[in-house]
C-alpha positions, 0 to 999 in steps of 0.5 A: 504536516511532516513529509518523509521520502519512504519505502515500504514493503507491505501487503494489499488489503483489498483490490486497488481501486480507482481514484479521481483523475487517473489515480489509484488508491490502496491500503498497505498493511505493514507489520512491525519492524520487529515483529518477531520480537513484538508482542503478539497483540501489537497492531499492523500499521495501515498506509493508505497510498494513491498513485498517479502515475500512469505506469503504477495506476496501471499495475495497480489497477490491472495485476496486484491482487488482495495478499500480494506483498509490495514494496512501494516508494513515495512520499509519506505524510503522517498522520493529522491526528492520533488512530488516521491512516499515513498517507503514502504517494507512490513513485515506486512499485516492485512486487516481492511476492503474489497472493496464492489464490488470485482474486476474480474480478479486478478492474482491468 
């Protein structure tokens, strides 16, 4: 299992949700670096991070909404086989931009 310390900037796919004993959990969907050379058709990456410290679990779980953009930092685990998810740990989170149209009912 190869592990690499990241950062990423990605959107949120869907309301952060809880996860087991104090953690959250969320899809970051990350464009191709060079996306705007890429051909249209090439595929996003999704990276599925959790978090656990309380802080990030916080925010997460309390003001980051569907279609906000983030750049979160972490420990990446590549995937076991071809098409599954990476898999982020996030230590770090700065939100660069928020969703135009907040979502009603984040957990909180």
């Amino acid at each position: 299992m190869d592990t690499t310390h990241v950062a990423v900037d990605g959107w949120v796919d869907d309301i952060p949700a809880p996860g087991p004993r104090g953690t959250a959990t969320f899809d970051l969907i990350v464009r191709p670096a060079d996306a705007d050379t890429a051909a249209t058709d090439t595929p996003d990456t999704v990276v599925s991070c959790t978090s656990g410290a309380p802080q990030i679990t916080h925010a997460l779980l309390t003001d980051i909404q569907p279609g906000d953009l983030l750049r979160v930092s972490g420990n990446l685990v590549q995937p076991l086989a071809p098409g599954e998810a990476a898999r982020l740990t996030v230590h770090g989170l700065e939100v660069l931009d928020t969703a135009l149209i907040p979502v009603i009912g984040n957990c909180g």
